[in-house]
C-alpha positions as CSV (number, residue, x, y, z in Angstrom):
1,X,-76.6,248.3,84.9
2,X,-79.6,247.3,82.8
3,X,-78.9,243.9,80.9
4,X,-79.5,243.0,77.2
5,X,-83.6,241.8,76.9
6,X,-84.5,242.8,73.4
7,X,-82.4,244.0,70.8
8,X,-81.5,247.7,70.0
9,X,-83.2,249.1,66.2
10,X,-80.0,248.6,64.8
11,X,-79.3,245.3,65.7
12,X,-82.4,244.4,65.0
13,X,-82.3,246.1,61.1
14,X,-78.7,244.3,60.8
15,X,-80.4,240.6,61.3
16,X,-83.1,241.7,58.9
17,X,-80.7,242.5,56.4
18,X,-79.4,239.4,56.0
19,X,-80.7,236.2,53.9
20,X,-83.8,235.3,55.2
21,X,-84.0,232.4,53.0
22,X,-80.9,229.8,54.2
23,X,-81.3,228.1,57.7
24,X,-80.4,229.7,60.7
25,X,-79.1,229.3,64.5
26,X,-79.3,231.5,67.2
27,X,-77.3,230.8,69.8
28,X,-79.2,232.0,73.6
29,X,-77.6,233.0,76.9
30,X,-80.0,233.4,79.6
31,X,-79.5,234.9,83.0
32,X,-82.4,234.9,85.1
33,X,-83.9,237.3,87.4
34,X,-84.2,235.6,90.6
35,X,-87.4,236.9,90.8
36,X,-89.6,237.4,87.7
37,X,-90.9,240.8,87.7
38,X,-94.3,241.1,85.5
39,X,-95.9,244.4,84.5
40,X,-98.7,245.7,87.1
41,X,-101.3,244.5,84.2
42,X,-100.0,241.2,84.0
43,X,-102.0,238.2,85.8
44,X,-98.6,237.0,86.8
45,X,-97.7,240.7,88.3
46,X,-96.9,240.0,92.1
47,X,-97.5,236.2,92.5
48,X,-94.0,235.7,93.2
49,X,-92.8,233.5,90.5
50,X,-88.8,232.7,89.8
51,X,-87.2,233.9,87.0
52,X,-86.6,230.3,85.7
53,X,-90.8,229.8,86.0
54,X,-91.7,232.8,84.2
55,X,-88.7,231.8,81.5
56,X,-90.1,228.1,81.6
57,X,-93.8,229.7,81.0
58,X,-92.4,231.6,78.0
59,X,-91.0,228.0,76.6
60,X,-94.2,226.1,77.4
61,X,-96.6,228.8,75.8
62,X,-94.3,230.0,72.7
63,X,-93.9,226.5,71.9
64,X,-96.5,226.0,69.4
65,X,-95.2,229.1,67.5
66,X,-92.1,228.1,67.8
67,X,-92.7,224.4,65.9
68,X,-95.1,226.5,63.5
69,X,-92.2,228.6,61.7
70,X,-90.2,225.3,62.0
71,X,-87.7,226.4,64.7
72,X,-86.5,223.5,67.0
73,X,-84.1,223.6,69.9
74,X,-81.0,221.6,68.6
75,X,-78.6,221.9,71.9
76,X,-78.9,222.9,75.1
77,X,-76.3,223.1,78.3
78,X,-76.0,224.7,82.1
79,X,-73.3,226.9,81.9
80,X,-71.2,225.9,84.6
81,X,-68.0,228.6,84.6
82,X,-66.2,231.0,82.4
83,X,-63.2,229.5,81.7
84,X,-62.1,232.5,79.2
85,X,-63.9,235.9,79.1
86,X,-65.1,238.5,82.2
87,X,-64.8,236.2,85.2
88,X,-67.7,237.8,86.8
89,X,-70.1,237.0,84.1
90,X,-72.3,234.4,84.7
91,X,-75.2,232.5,82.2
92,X,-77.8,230.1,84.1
93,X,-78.8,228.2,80.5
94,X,-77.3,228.3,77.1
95,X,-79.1,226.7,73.9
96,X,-79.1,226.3,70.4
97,X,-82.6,227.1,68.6
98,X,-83.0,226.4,64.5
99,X,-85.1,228.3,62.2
100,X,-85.3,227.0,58.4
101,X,-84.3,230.6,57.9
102,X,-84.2,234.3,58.7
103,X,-87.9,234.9,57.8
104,X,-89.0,232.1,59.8
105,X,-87.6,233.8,62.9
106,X,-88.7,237.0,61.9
107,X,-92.1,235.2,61.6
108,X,-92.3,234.3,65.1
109,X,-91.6,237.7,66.7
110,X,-93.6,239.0,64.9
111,X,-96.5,236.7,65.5
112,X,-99.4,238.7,67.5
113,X,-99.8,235.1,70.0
114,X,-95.6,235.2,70.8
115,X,-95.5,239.0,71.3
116,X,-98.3,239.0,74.3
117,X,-96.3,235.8,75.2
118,X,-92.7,236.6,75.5
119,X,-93.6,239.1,78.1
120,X,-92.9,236.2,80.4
121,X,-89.8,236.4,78.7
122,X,-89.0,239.6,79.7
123,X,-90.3,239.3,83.0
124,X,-87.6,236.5,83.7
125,X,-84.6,237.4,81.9
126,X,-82.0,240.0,84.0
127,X,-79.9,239.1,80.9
128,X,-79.2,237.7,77.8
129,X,-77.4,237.4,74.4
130,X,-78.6,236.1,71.3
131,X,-76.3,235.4,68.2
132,X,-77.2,234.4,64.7
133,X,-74.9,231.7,63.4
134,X,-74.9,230.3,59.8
135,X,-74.6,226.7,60.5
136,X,-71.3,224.9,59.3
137,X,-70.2,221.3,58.6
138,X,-67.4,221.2,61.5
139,X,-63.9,220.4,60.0
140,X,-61.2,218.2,61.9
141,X,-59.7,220.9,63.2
142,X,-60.8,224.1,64.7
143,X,-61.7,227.4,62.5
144,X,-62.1,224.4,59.9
């Protein structure tokens, strides 16, 4: 089974066509290829890097993109079990990243610099999901 890297045309539409102008969150889960596998015309291709260096690479290098659209990592965490859901599924990292909104985000993958640059993003990732949250103010209680 091939896992989730990039999203389909119609998920990608459905995030488009919402408000692009109220701050966003997009929640990441990451598993990682044990080893990264680059395209043949990639400097990287056959050097024999890890997943988690090729995904690190695609952190360092997209960074300054990242802070130019005014995203920012708000939470991260090493998924340690599944206490509810598929017991086989597995997630090596789990984060929260922050746009100021939808356009931001759009901004960024759209950016000529982060699309040659999130190939080392592909090359790490066996599988992923990303979510778009609208930030709340948590209640006392749960659902509040």
């Amino acid at each position: 089974m091939t896992g989730s890297i990039d999203p389909t045309r119609p998920q990608f539409d459905a995030f488009k066509a919402l408000p692009r102008d109220r701050p966003i969150q997009m929640l990441n889960l990451v598993r990682l290829r044990s080893l990264a596998e680059y395209p043949t015309d990639h400097p990287n291709h056959g050097k024999g890097l890890s997943g988690l260096e090729a995904y690190r690479a695609y952190g360092r290098e997209s960074a300054e993109v990242f802070a130019r659209v005014g995203g920012r990592q708000v939470w991260a965490g090493r998924p340690e079990t599944v206490v509810t859901g598929p017991p086989d599924e597995h997630w090596d990292l789990a984060f929260i990243a922050e746009y100021p909104g939808g356009g931001a985000f759009l901004a960024m993958v759209t950016d000529p610099a982060y699309r040659e640059l999130v190939k080392h993003r592909t090359a790490g990732v066996e599988d992923s999901r990303l979510i778009r949250l609208e930030p709340l103010t948590p209640g006392e209680g749960f659902g509040e």
